[in-house]
N, C-alpha and C positions, 0 to 999 in steps of 0.2 A: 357559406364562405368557402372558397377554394384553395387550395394549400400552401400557394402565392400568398393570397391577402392574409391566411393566419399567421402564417409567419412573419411577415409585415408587422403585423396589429400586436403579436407578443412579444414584439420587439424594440417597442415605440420608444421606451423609455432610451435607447441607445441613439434611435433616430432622434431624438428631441435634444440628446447632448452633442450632435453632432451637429445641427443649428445651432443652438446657443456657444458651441464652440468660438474662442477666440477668434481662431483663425479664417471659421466660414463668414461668422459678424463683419469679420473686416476688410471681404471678400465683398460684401452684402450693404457694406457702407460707406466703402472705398479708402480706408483708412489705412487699410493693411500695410503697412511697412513692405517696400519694393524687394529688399534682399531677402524677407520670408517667403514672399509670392517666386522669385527669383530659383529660392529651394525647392517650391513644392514643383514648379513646372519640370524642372530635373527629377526628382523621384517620383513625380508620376508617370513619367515616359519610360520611366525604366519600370515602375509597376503594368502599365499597359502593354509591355512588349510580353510580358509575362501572363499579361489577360489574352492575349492575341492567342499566345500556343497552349492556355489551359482550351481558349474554343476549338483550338481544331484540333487537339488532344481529344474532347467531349464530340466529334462530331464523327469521330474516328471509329466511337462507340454506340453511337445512335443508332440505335434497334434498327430502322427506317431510313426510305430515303429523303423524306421530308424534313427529318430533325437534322440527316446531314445537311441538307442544304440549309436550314436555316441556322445552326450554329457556323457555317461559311459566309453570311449573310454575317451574320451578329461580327464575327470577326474580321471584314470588309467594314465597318463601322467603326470597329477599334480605329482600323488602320486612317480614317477619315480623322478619329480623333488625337492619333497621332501626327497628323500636317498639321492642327491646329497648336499644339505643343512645340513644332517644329517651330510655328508662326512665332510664337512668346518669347523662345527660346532665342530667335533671333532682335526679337526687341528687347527683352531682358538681358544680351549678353549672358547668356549660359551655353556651354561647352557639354551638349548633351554626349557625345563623344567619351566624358572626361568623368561624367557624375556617378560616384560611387555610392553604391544606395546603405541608407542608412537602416539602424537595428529596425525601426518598425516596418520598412521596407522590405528588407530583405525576409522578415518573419510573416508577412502578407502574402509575397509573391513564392513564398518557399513552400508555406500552406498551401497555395492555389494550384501549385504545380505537383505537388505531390497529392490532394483530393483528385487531380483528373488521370495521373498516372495510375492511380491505387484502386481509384471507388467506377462505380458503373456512372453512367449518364446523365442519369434523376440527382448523386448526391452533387454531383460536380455544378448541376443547377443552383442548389442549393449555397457554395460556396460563391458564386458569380454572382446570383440577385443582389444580395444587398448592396452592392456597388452601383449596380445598375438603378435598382428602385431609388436610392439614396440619392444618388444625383441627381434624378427627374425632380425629387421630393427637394431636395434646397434647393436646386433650379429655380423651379414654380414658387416656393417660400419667397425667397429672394425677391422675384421678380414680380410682386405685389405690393402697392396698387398695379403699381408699373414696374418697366425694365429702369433703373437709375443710372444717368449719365456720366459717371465717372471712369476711373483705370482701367475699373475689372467689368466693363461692360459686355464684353464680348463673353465673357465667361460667364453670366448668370445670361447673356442671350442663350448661348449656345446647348447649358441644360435645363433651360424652360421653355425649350424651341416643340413647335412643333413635330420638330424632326428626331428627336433626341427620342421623345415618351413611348413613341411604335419601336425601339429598339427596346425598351425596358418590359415593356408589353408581352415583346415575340419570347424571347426569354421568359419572362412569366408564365406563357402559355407552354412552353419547354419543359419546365417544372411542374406546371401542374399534369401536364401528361406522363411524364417520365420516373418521378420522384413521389414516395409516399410518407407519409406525417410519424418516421421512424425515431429512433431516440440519434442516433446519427443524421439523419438529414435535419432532424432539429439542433442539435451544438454545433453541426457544420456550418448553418444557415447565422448561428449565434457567435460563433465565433468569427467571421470573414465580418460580421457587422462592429464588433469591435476592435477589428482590424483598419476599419477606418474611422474610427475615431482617434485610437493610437497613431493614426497615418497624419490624420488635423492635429494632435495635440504636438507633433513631432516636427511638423512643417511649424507651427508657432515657434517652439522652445528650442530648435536647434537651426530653424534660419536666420540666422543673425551674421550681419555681417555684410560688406559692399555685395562681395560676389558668392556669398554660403552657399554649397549644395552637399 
């Protein structure tokens, strides 16, 4: 097993609450209340501007000219993921301009930005996979038997797509070259994964409301 998948696998219990999460379920069933989905599309835009310059923080550092390019890659992807947030934002009425990110936010992106200022290359992988793993992983959850035709269809397409899983991959192969099975790249890896479940429980319990963000 590679240092990707063990982290993965010793961390399932986190991954398994982050499906069963309210807010993914509702994502997953189309129930979700519009001014929670309305919150999360604002704090995650502002989490993702913060994933954009942890990669090229990390790329800045890569031993290689390989890892540079492909944390430039990986970050060229964010930025795709950010049009689509732009997209919501514009259907939802959110003022992504205006959205002032909340405590779980603000302690995800504060973390993420100071592991790629602080640590070398390998741990900075470390704090980015489980974002990445995670979303392929309820993606694919999600989107079995099939993709389901509801609000949030574009959003359980877009991370059970084909195209989503080789970004979470190239990244994984990042870590497993760069990063070793330390006592720090393991609570780094641990902690950024209950960063987003704090991130789902927070986009439930504090979006409420016409326009919440």
């Amino acid at each position: 097993m590679n240092l990707a998948a063990e982290l993965w696998q010793d961390n399932q219990d986190l991954a398994i609450a982050c499906l069963e999460n309210a807010f993914v379920q509702g994502i997953g069933n189309g129930t979700l209340p519009e001014s929670r989905f309305s919150y999360y599309v604002g704090q995650d835009a502002f989490f993702l501007e913060a994933f954009a310059r942890a990669y090229s923080i990390a790329a800045a550092k890569a031993p290689d000219w390989q890892g540079f390019s492909v944390f430039h890659h990986l970050a060229d992807g964010v930025l795709q993921e950010l049009k689509l947030h732009q997209s919501y934002a514009a259907q939802w009425g959110v003022d992504l301009q205006a959205v002032q990110p909340g405590t779980a936010t603000r302690r995800y992106t504060d973390f993420l930005l100071a592991t790629a200022w602080s640590q070398e290359a390998g741990v900075t992988t470390a704090a980015m996979l489980p974002c990445m793993k995670l979303y392929a992983f309820l993606g694919q959850a999600l989107a079995q038997p099939e993709i389901p035709q509801h609000t949030y269809t574009d959003w359980i397409r877009t991370y059970s797509s084909d195209d989503f899983q080789p970004l979470a991959d190239q990244l994984a192969e990042l870590a497993n070259q760069y990063a070793t099975l330390t006592p720090i790249v393991r609570s780094t890896y641990r902690y950024a994964m209950q960063c987003e479940l704090d991130f789902f429980e927070a986009a439930w319990s504090e979006g409420r409301g016409d326009r919440a963000q």
